[in-house]
N, C-alpha and C positions, 0 to 999 in steps of 0.2 A: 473433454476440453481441459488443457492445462491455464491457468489464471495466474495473475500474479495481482498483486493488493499495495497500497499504497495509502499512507494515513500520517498524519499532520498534523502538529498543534501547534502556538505561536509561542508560548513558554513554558517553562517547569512547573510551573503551577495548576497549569490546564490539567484535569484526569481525563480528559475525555478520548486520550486514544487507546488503551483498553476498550473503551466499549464500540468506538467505530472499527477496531480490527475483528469485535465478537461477531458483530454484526453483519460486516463483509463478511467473514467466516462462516454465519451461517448463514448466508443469501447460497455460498459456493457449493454447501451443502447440498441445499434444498433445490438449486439445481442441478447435482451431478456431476459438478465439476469437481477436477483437482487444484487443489494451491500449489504453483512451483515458487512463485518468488514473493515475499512477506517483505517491505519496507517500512520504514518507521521515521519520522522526520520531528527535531525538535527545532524548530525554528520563526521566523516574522517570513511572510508569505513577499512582504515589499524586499528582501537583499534574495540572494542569488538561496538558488536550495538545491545544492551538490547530488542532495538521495532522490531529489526527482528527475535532476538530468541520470541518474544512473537510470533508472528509470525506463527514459527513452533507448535506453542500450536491448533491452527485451523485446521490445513491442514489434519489432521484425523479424524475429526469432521463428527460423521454420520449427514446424511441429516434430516430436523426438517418435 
């Protein structure tokens, strides 16, 4: 199954999206999936977040 991953912080200061992408990365592993699409969002969750309506662009995506 191909995956795609999606991880978020609210500012520059946060570290913590390295380790929620290690993490999804190794969930995808450990079940056999592959990663097609990696997003990354630096942003406040309250204004609009551009990388997660991209986002929504994959999720209907027939399988290749």
């Amino acid at each position: 199954m191909r995956v795609g991953i999606y991880a978020r912080v609210s500012t520059h200061d946060q570290q913590t999206l390295p380790m929620q992408l290690d993490r999804m990365k190794e969930y995808i592993v450990h079940r056999g999936w592959t990663l097609a699409v990696e997003i990354e969002e630096i942003g406040s969750g309250a204004k609009t977040r551009p990388k997660r309506e991209q986002k929504s662009k994959f999720q209907n995506l027939p399988p290749f």
